[in-house]
N, C-alpha and C positions, 0 to 999 in steps of 0.2 A: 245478439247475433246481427250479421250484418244484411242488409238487401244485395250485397255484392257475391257472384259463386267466386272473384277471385277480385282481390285487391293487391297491386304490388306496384310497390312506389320507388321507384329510384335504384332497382336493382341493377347490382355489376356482377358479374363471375367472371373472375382472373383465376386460369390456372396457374402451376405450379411453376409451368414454364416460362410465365408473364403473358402468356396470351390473354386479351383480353374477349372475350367470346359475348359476352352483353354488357354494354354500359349506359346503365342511367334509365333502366326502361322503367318506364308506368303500363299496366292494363286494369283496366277497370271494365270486368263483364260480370253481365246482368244474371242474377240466376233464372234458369228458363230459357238464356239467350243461346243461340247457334252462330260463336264464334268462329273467327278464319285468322288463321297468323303468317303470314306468308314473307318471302324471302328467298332471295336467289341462294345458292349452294355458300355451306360457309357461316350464311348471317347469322347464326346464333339461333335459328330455331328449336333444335335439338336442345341443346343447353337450357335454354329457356324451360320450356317441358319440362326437361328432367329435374331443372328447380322448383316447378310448380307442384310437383309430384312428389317432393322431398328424397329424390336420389342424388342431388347437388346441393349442397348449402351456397345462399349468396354470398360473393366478398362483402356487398355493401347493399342495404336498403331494405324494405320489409316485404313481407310474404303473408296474405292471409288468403286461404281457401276454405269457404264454406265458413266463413266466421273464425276458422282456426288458426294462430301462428302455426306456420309450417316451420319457424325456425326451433321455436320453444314448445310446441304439442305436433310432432310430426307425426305419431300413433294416429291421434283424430284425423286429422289430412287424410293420411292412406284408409283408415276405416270409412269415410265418405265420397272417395274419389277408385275411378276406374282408369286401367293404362293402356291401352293397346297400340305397342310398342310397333316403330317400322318390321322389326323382324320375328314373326308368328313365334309364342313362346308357349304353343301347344308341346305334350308329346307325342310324338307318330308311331310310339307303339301302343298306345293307350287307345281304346273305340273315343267316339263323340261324346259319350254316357258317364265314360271313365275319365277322361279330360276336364267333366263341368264338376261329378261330383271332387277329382283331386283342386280343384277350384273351390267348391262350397268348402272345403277343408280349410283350405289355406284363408278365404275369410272370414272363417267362423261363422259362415249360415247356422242355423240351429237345424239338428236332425232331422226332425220333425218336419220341415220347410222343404228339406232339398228334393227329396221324390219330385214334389208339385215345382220346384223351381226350375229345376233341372228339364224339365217335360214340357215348361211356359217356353223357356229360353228356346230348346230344340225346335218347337214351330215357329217361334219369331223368327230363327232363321234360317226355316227347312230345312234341315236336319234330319227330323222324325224318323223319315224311310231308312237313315242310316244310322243311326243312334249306335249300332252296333259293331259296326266299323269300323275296323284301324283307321287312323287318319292318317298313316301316311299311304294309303289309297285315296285319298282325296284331292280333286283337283284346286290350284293355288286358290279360287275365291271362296271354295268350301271351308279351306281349312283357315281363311281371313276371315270367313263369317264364325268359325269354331270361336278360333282367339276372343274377334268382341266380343261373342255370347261369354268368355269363361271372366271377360272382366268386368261383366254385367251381373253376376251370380247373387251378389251381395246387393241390389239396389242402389247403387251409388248417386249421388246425387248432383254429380258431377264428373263427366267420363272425357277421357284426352285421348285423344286420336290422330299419332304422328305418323302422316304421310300414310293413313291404312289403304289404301289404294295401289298402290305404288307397283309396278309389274302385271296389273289385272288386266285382262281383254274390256275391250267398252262393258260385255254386257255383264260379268262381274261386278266390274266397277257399279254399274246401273242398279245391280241387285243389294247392297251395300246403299248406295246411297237413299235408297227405300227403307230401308232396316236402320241408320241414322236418322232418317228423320221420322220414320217411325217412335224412336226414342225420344226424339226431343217436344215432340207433339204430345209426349205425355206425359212432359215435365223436365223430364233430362237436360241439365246445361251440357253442352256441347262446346267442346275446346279441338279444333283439329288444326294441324299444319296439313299442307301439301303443295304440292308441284305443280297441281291440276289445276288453272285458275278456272276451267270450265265448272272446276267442280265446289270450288269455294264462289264463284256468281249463282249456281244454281241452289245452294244449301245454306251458306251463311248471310245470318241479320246485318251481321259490322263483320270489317276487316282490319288488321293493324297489319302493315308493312315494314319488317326490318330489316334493315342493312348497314352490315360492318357492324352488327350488337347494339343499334340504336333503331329503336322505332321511327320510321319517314314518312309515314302517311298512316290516315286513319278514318274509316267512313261505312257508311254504308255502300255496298259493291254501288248504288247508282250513284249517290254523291262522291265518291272515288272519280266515276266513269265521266262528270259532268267535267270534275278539274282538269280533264286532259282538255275539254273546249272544244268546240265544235266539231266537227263531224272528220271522217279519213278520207281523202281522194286519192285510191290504189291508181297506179300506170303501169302497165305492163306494158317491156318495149321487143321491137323485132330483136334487136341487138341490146342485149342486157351489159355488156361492156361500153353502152353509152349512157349508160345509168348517173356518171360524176357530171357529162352536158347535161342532161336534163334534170339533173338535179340543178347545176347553177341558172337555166333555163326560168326554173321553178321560186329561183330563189329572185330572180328581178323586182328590185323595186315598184311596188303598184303593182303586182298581179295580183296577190292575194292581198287582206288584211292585215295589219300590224299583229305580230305575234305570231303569225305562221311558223309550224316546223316543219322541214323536208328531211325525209330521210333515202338515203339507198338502201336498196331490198336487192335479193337476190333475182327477182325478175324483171326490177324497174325501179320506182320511187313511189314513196306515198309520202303526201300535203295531209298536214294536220291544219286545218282551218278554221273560221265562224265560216267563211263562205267558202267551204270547198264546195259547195254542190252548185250554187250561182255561177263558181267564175273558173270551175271548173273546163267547159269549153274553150274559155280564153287560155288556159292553159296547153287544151289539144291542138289547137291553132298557132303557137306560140314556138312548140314542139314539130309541127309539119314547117313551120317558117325557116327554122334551125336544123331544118333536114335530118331530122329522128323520127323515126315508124315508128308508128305505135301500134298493138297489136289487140287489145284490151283496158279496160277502164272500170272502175267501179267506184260506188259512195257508200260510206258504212257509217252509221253510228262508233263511237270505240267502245273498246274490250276491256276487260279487265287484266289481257294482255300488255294495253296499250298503256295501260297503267300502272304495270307494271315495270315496262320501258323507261313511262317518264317519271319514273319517281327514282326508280333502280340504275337506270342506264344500263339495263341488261333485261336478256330476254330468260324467258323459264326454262331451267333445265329440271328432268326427273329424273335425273342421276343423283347417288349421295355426294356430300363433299367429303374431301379425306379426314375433316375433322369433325362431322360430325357421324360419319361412320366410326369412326375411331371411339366415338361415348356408346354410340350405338354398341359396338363388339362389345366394352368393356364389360356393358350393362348385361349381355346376352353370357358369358362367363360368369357372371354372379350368381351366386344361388339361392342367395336371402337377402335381405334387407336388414342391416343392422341399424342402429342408432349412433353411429359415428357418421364420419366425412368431417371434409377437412373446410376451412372456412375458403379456403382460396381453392379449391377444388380438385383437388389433385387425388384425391380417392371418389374414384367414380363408379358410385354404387349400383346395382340394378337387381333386377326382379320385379314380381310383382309386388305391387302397394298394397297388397292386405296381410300379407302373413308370408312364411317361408312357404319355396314353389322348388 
């Protein structure tokens, strides 16, 4: 067995149509670790997941999760690993109770187990008072915390979590992110994508960043944060359609240090600099010279935003893309999991990873 909860080297998935959805990627996480996979709409997150998971075989490269080929022992894979899919795959005419035990089924909990499993799960994630309850009376973070709990039934030792946030009010979201790292504190590897880069700097150890199907960055959210280089100097101006002057204002030789980037914003510009906080002034002075008001100012460390800017050339969105909503639906019309799929992907399997749902 390996130290690795997931090893995958050089993997591509080309579907049928020639899309190429991931090329060439490596991840290597730690078991125990509280991964983050992030990527603008598009890059291949999705696809990825559902590789890891054994609902996609790769065109090219290898796969092992929890010590397992997922290409040649995909049964083990799914018996060790939890899915909780972007789209809740409770059902809403079943209570909370009836939901976990048609879960203890499908991954073959032992009888005997499920009472006490079923009853653990329900307070991990307040539940309890409702256990009895349709779920489709539940509101949307109730029934996100149902789902994790029913792909937690089995102890997995390894649980994926694509985009489980995604639509929730902060304090959902909030209560969720408690109950993840509640798991992972006691032992759980943790694999999530999302959209929320607040929510992958507050939870995740390391991050891999990809785009257009190739991983472009990879670190810890603060070593990520350091590579953008020194600090953001926001401007906010009276007249935000003077935002292309003060950007070229900005951009003068000798104001800031070599390697500065300016950007336009919608209320002004922000200096990426070592010395935006030093010479910052020289700038506001620079900007009153050249006859632009300015209305506001600030100095910030960067984000994980900002980092995602500069590695992406794009900002987050939390919307799906059309193609990876498209594996998404495919996956939600499935109603088992078989042992085919195609090498180049074009049978896009879904359900849950432990058994027929």
């Amino acid at each position: 067995m390996t130290d690795y909860a997931i090893e995958a080297r050089d993997v591509a998935v080309t579907y049928a149509d020639g899309t190429e959805a991931v090329r060439g990627v490596d991840l290597l996480v730690d078991e125990g670790e509280f991964f983050g996979f992030l990527g603008p709409n598009g890059a291949g997150k999705t696809t990825m997941i559902k590789t890891l998971v054994t609902l996609l075989r790769p065109t090219a490269g290898s796969v092992e999760v929890n010590g397992f080929d997922a290409i040649a022992d995909p049964h083990s894979v799914r018996a060790t690993v939890g899915y909780m899919a972007q789209e809740t795959s409770i059902d809403p005419e079943l209570t909370a109770r009836e939901n976990l035990r048609f879960a203890c089924d499908a991954y073959g909990v032992a009888k005997a187990d499920r009472n006490d499993r079923i009853d653990e799960l329900l307070e991990l994630v307040e539940l309890t008072d409702v256990a009895g309850k349709v779920a489709d009376d539940f509101s949307g973070g109730m029934k996100k915390r149902l789902d994790a709990a029913t792909a937690l039934v089995h102890r997995p030792q390894l649980v994926f979590l694509d985009e489980p946030t995604t639509g929730l009010d902060p304090a959902a979201r909030n209560r969720l992110w408690e109950y993840f790292r509640r798991i992972n504190d006691e032992g759980t590897t943790v694999f999530l994508t999302t959209q929320y880069l607040e929510e992958a700097d507050q939870l995740c150890d390391r991050l891999s960043v990809i785009q257009r199907g190739q991983v472009v960055a990879e670190g810890a959210p603060a070593e990520l944060k350091r590579r953008v280089g020194g600090e953001i100097l926001g401007v906010e101006l009276a007249n935000p359609d003077a935002s292309e002057r003060a950007a070229t204002v900005a951009r003068d030789e000798g104001l800031f240090a070599e390697g500065a980037a300016v950007e336009e914003i919608e209320s002004g510009i922000e200096v990426t600099a070592r010395d935006a906080r030093t010479r910052g002034t020289d700038l506001l002075v620079a900007l009153r010279d050249a006859g632009i008001d300015v209305v506001g100012f600030d100095v910030r460390a960067p984000t994980l935003d900002d980092v995602f800017l500069a590695v992406t050339d794009e900002r987050p969105d939390a919307s799906e893309s059309a193609e990876e909503a498209s594996t998404a639906a495919d996956a939600t019309r499935s109603e088992s999991i078989s042992d085919g799929g195609t090498v180049d992907g074009d049978e896009r399997e879904g359900g849950r990873t432990g058994g027929e749902r």
